[in-house]
N, CA, C and O atoms as CSV, one atom per row, in Angstrom:
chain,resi,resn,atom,element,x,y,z
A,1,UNK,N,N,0.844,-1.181,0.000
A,1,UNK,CA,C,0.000,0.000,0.000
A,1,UNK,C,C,0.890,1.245,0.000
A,1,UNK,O,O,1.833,1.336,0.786
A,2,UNK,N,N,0.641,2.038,-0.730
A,2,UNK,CA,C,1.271,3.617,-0.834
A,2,UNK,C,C,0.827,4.436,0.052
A,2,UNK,O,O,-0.207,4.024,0.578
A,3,UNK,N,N,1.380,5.945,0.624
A,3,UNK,CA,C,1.047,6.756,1.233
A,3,UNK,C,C,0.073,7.832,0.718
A,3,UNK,O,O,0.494,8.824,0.124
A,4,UNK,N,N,-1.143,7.635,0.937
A,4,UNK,CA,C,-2.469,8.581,0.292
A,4,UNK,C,C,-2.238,9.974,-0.419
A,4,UNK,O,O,-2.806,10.534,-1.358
A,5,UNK,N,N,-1.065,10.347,0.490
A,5,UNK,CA,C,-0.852,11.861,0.374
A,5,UNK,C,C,0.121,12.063,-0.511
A,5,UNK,O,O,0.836,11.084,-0.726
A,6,UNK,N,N,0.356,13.029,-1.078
A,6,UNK,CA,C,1.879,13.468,-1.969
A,6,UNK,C,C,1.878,15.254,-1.735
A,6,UNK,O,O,0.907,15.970,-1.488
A,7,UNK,N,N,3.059,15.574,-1.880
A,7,UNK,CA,C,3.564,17.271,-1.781
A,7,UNK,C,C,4.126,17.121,-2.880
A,7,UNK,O,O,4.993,16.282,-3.123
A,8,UNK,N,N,3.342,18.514,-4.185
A,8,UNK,CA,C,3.652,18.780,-5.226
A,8,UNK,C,C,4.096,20.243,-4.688
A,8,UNK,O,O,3.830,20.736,-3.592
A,9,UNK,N,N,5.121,21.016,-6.151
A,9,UNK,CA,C,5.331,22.116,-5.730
A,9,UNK,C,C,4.420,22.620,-7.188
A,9,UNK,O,O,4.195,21.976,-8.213
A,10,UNK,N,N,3.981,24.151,-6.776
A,10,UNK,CA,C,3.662,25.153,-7.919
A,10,UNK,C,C,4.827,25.569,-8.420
A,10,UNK,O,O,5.768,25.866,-7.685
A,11,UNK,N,N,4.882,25.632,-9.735
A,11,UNK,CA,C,6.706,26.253,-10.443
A,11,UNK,C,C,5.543,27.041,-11.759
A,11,UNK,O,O,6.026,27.199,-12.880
A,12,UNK,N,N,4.406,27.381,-11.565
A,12,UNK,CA,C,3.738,28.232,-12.848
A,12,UNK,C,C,2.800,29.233,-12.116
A,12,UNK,O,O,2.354,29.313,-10.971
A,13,UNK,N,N,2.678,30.020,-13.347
A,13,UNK,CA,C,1.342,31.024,-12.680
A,13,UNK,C,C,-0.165,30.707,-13.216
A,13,UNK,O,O,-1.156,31.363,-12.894
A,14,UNK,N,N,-0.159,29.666,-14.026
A,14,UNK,CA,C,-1.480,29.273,-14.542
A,14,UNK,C,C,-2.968,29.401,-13.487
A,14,UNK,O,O,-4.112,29.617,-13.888
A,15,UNK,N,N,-2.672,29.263,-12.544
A,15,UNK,CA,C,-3.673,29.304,-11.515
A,15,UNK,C,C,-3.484,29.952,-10.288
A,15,UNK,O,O,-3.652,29.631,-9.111
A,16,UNK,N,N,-2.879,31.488,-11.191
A,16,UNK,CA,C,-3.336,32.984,-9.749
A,16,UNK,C,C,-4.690,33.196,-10.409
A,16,UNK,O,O,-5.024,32.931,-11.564
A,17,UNK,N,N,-5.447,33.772,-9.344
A,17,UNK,CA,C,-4.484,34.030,-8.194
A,17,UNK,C,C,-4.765,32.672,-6.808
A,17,UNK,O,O,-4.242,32.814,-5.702
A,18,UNK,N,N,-5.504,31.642,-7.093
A,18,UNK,CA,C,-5.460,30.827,-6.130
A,18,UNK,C,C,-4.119,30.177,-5.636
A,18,UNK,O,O,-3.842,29.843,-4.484
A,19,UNK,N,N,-3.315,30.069,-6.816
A,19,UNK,CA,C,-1.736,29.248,-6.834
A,19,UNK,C,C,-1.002,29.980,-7.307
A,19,UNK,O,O,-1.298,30.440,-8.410
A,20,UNK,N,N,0.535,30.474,-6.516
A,20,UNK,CA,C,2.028,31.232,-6.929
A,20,UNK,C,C,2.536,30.075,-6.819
A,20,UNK,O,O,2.328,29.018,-6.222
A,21,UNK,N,N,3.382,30.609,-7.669
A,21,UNK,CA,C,4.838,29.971,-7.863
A,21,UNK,C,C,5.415,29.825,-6.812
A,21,UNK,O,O,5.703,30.912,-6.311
A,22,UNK,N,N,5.820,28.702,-6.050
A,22,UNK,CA,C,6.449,28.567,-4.791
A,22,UNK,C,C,5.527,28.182,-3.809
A,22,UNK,O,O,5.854,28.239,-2.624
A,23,UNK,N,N,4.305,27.760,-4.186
A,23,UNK,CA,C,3.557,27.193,-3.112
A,23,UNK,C,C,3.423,25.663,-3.211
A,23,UNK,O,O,3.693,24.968,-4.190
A,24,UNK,N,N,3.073,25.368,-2.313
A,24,UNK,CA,C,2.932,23.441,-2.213
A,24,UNK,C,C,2.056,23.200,-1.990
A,24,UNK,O,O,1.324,23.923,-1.315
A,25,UNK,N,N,1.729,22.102,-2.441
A,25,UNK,CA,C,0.096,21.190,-2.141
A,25,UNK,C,C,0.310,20.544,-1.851
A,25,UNK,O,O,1.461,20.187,-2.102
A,26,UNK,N,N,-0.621,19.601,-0.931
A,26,UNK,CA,C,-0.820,18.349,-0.445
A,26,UNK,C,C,-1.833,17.941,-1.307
A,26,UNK,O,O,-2.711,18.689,-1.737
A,27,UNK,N,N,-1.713,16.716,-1.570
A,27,UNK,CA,C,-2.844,16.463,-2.700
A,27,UNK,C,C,-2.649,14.545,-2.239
A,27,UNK,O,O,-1.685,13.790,-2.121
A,28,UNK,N,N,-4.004,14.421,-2.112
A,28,UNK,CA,C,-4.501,13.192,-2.096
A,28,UNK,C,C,-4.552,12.310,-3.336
A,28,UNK,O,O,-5.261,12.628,-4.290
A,29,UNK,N,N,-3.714,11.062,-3.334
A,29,UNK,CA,C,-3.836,10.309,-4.724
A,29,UNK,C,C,-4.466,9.280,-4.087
A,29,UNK,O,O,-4.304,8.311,-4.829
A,30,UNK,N,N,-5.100,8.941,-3.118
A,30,UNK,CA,C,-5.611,7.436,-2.721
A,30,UNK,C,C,-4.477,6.356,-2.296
A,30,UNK,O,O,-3.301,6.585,-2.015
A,31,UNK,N,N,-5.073,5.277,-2.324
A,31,UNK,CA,C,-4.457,4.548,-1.375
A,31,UNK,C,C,-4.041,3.334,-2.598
A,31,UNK,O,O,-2.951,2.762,-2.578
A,32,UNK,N,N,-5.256,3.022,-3.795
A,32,UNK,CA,C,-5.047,2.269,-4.667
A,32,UNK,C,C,-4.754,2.723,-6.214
A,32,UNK,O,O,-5.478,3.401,-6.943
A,33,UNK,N,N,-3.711,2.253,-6.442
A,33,UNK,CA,C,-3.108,2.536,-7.985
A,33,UNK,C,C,-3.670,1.819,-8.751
A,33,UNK,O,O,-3.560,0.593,-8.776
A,34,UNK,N,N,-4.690,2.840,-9.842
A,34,UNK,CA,C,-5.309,2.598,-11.072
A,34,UNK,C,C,-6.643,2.475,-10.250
A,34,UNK,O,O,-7.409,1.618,-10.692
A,35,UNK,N,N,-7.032,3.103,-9.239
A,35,UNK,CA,C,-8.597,3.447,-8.938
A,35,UNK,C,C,-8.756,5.296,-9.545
A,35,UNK,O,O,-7.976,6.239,-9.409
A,36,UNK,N,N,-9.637,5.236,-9.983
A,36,UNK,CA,C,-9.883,6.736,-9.958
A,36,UNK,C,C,-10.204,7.688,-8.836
A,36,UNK,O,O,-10.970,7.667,-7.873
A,37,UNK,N,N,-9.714,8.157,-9.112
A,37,UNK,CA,C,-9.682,9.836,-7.866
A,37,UNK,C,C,-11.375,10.420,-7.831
A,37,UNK,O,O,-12.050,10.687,-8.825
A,38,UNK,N,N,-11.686,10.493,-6.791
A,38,UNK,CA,C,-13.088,11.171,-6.487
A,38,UNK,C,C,-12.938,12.730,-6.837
A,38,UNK,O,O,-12.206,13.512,-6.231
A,39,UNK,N,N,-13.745,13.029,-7.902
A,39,UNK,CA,C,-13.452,14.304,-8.032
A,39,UNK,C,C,-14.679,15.271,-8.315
A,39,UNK,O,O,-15.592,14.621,-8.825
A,40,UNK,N,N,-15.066,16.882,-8.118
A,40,UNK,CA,C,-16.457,17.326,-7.885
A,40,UNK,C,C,-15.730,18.796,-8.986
A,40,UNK,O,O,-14.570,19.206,-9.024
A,41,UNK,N,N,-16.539,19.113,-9.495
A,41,UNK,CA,C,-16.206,20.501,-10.449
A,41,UNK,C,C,-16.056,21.382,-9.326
A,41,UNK,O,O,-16.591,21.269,-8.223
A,42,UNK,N,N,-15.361,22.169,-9.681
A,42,UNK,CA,C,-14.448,23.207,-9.098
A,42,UNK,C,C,-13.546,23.160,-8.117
A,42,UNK,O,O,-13.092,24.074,-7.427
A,43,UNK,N,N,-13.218,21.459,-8.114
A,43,UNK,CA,C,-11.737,21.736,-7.140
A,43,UNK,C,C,-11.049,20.990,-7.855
A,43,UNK,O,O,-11.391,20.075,-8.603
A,44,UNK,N,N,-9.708,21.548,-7.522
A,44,UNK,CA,C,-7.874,21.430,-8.068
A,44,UNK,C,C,-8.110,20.084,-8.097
A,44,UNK,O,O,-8.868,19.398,-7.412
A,45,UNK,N,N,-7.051,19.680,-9.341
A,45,UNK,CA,C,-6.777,17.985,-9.413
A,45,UNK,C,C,-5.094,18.536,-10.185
A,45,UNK,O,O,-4.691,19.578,-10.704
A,46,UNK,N,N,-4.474,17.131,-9.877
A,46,UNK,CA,C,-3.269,16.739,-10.254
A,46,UNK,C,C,-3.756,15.893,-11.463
A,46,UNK,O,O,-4.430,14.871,-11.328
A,47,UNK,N,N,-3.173,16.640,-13.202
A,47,UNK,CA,C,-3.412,15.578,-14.031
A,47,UNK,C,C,-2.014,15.444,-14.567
A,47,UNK,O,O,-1.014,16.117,-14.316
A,48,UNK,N,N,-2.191,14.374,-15.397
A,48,UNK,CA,C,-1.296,14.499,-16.082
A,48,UNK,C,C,-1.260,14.655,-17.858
A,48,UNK,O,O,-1.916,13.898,-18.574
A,49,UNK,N,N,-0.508,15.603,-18.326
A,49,UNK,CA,C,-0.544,16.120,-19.651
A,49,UNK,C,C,-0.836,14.975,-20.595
A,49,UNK,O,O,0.059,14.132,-20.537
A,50,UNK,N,N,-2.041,14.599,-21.659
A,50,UNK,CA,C,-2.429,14.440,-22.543
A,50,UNK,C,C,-1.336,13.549,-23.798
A,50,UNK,O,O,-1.363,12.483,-24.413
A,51,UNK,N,N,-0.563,14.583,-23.697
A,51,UNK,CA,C,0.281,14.451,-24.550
A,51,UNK,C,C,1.473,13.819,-24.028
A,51,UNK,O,O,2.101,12.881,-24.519
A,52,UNK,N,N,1.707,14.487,-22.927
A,52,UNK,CA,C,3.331,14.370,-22.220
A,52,UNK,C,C,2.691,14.091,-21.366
A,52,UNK,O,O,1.882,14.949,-21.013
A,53,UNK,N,N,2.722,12.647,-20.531
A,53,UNK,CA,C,2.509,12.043,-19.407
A,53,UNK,C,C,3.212,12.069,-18.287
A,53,UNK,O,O,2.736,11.795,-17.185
A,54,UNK,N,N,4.652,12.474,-18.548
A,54,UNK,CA,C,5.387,12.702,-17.787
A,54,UNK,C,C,5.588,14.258,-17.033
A,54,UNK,O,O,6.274,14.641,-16.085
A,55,UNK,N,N,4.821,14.795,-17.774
A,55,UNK,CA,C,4.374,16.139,-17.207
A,55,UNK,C,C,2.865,16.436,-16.020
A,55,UNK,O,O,1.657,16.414,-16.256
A,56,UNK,N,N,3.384,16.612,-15.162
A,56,UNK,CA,C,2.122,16.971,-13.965
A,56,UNK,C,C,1.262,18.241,-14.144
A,56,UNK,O,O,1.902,19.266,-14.379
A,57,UNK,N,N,-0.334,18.365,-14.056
A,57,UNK,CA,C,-0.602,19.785,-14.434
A,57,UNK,C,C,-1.274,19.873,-13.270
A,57,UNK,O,O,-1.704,18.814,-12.812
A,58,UNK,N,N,-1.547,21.240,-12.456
A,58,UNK,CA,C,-2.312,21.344,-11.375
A,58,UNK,C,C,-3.618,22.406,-12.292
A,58,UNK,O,O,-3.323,23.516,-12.736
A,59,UNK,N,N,-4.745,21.918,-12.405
A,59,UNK,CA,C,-5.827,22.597,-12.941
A,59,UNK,C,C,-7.207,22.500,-12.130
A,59,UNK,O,O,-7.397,21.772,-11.156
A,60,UNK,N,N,-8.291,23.520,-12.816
A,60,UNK,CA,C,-9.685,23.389,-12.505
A,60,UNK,C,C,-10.395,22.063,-12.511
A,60,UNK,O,O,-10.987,22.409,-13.533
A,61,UNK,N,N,-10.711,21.260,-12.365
A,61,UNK,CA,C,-11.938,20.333,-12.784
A,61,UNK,C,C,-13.046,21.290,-13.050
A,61,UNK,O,O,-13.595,21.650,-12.009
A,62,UNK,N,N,-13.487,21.756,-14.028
A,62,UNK,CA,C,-14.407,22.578,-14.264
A,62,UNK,C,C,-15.879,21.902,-14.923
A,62,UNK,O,O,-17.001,22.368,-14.727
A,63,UNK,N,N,-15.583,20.797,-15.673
A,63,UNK,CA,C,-16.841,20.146,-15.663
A,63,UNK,C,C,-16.378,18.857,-16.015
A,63,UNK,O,O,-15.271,18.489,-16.410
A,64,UNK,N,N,-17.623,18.121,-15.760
A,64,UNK,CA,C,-17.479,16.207,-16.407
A,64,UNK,C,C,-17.908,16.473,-17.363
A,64,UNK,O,O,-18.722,17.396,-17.383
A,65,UNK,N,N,-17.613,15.892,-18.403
A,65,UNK,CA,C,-17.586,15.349,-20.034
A,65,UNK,C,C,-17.490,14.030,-20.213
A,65,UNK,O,O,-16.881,13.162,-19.588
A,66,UNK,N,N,-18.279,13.999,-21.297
A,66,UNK,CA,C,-18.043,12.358,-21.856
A,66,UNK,C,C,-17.011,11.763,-22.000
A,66,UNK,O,O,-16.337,12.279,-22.892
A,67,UNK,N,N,-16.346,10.527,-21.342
A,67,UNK,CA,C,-14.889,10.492,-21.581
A,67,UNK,C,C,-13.862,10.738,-20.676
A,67,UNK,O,O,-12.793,10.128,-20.720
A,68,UNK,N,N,-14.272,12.070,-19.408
A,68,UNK,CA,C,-13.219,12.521,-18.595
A,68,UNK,C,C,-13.954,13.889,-18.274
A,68,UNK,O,O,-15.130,14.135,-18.542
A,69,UNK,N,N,-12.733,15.032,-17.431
A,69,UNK,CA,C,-12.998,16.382,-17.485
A,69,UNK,C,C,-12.470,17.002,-18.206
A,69,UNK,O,O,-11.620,16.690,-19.041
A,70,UNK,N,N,-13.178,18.510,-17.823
A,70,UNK,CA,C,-12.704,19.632,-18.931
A,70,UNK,C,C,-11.962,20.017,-17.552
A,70,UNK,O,O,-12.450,19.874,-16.431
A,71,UNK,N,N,-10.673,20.538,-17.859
A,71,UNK,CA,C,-9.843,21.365,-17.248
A,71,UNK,C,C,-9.310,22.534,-17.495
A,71,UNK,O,O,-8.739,22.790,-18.556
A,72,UNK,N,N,-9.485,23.575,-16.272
A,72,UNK,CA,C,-9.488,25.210,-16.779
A,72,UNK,C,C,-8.225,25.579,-16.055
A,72,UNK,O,O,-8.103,25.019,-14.965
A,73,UNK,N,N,-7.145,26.488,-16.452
A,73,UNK,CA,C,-6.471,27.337,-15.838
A,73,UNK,C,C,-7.239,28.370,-15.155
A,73,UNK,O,O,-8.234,28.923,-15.623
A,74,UNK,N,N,-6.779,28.567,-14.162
A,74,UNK,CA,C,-7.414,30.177,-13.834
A,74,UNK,C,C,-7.069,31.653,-14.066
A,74,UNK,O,O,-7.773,32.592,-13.695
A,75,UNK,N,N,-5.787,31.760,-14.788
A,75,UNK,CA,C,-5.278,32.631,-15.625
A,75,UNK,C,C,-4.764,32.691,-16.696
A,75,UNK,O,O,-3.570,32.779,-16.986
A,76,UNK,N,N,-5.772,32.640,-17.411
A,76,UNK,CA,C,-6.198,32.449,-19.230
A,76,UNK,C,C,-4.725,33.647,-19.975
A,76,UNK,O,O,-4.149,33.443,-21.044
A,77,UNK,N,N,-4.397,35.063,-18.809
A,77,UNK,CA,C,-3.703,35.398,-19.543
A,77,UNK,C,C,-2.037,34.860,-19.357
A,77,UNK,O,O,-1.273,35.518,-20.062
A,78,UNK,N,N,-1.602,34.161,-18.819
A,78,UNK,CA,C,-0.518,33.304,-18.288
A,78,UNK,C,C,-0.267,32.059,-19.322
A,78,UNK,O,O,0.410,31.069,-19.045
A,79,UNK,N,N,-0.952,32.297,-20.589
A,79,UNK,CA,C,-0.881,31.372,-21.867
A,79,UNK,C,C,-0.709,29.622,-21.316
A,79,UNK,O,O,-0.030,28.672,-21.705
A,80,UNK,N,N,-1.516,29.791,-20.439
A,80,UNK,CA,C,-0.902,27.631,-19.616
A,80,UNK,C,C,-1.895,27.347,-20.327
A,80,UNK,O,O,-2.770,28.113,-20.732
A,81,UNK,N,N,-1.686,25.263,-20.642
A,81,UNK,CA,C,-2.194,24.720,-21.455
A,81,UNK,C,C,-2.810,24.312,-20.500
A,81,UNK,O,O,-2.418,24.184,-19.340
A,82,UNK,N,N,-4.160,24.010,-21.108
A,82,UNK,CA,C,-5.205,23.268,-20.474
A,82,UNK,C,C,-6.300,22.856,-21.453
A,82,UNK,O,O,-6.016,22.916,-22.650
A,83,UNK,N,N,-7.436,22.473,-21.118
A,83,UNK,CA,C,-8.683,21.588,-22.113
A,83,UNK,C,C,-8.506,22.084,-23.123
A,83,UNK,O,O,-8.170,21.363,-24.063
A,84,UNK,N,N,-8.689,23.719,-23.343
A,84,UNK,CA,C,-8.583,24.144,-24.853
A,84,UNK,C,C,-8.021,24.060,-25.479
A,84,UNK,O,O,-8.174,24.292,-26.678
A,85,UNK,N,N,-6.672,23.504,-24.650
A,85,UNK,CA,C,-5.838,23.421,-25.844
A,85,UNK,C,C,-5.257,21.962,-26.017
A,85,UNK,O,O,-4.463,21.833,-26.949
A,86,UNK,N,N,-5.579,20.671,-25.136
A,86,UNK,CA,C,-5.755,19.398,-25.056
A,86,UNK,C,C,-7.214,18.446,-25.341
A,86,UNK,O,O,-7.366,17.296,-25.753
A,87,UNK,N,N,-8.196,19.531,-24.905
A,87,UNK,CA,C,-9.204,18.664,-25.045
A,87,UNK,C,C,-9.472,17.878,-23.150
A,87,UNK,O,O,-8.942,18.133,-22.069
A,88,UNK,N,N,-10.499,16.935,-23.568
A,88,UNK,CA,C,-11.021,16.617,-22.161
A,88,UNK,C,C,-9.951,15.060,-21.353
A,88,UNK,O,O,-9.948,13.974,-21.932
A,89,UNK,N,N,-9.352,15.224,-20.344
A,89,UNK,CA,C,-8.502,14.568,-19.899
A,89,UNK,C,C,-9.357,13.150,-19.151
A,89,UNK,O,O,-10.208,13.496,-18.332
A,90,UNK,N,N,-9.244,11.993,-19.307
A,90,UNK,CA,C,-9.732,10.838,-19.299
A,90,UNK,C,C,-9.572,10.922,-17.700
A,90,UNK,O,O,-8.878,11.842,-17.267
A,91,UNK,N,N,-10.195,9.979,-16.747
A,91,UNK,CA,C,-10.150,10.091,-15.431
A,91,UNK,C,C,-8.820,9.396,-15.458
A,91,UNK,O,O,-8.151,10.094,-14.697
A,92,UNK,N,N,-7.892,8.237,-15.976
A,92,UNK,CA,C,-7.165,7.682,-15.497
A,92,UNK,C,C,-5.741,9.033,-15.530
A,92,UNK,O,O,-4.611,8.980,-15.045
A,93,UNK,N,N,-6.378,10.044,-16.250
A,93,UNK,CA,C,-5.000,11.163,-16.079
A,93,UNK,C,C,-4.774,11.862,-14.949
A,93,UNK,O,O,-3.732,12.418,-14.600
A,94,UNK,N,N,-6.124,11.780,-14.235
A,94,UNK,CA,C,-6.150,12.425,-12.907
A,94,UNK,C,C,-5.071,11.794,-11.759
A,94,UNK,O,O,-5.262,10.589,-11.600
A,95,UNK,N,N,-4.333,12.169,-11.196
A,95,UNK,CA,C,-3.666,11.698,-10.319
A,95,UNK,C,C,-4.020,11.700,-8.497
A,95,UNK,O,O,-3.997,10.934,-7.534
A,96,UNK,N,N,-4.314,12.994,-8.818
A,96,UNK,CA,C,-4.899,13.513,-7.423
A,96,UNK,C,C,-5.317,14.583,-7.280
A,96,UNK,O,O,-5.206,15.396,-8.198
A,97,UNK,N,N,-6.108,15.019,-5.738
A,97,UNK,CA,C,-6.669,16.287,-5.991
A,97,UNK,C,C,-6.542,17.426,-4.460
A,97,UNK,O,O,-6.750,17.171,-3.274
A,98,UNK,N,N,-6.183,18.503,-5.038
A,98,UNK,CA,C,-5.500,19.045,-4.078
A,98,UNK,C,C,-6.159,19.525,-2.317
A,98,UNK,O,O,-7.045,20.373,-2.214
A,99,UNK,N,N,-5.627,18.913,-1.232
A,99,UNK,CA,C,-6.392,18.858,-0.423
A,99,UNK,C,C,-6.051,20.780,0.423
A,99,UNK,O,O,-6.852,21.658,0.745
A,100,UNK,N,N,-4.833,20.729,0.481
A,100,UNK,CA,C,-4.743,22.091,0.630
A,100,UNK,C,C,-3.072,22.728,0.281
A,100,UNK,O,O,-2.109,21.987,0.083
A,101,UNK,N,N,-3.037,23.619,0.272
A,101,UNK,CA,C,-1.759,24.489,-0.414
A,101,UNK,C,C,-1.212,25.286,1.286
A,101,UNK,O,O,-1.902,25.663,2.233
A,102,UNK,N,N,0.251,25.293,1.083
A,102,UNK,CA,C,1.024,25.545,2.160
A,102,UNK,C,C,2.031,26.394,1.430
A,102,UNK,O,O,2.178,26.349,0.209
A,103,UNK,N,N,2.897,27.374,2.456
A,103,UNK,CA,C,3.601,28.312,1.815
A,103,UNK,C,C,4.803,28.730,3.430
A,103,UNK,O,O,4.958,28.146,4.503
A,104,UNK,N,N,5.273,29.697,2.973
A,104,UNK,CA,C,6.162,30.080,4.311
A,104,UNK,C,C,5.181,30.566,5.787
A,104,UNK,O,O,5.359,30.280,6.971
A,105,UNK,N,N,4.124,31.394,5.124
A,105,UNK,CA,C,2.750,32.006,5.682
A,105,UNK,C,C,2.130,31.227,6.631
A,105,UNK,O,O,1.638,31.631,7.685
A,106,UNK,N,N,2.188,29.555,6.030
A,106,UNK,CA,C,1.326,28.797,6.621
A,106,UNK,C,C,0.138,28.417,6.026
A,106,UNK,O,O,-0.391,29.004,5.082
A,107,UNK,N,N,-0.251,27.493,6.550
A,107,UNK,CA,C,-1.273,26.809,5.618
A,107,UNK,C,C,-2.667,27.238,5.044
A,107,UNK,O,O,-2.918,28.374,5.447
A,108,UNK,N,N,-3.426,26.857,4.436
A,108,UNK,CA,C,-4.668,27.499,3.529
A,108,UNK,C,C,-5.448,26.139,3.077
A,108,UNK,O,O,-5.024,25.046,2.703
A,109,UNK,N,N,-7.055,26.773,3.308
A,109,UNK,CA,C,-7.309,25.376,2.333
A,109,UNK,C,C,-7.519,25.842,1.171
A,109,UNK,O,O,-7.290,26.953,0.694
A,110,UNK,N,N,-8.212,24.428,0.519
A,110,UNK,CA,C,-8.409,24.950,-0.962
A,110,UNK,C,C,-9.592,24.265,-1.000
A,110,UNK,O,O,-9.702,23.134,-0.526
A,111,UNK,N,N,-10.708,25.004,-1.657
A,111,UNK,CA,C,-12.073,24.482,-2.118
A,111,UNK,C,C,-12.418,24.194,-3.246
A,111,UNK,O,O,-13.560,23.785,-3.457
């Protein structure tokens, strides 16, 4: 069995103003590998890029779609890739979903 939890870091601005550069998440991946992640529109998920799998994206779950979600940046002018420009990400891309974000400040949740 794996440890539920993982600490990602933010290294983009795709999602100010909820997420800077230099903040960390705790993000829940579950306990079982290759179950899908419970996930509700409008909170953060860990996917992984479409294309480049080896790339981690922290985005919106903004809606379910046939197939998977649509995933939104929250700062459209910060040119980050997301649904529009991938299309809708299958649930098995989801990795996890962010339970709350931490910084020097101290901790925050995230909804």
């Amino acid at each position: 069995m794996r440890c539920p939890l993982w600490r990602v870091a933010v290294v983009e601005r795709s999602m100010e103003p909820a997420l800077h550069p230099g903040d960390w998440l705790l993000v829940w991946r579950g306990t079982r590998p290759g179950r899908a992640i419970r996930v509700r529109a409008g909170q953060l998920v860990i996917a992984r890029h479409p294309a480049r799998p080896d790339l981690l994206l922290v985005k919106r779950a903004a809606r379910r779609e046939p197939g998977g979600w649509w995933l939104a940046a929250d700062n459209l002018p910060a040119g980050a890739a997301d649904s529009r420009t991938f299309g809708v990400v299958a649930d098995r891309l989801i990795v996890g979903r962010v339970l709350l974000r931490y910084r020097r400040a101290g901790l925050t949740g995230i909804r």
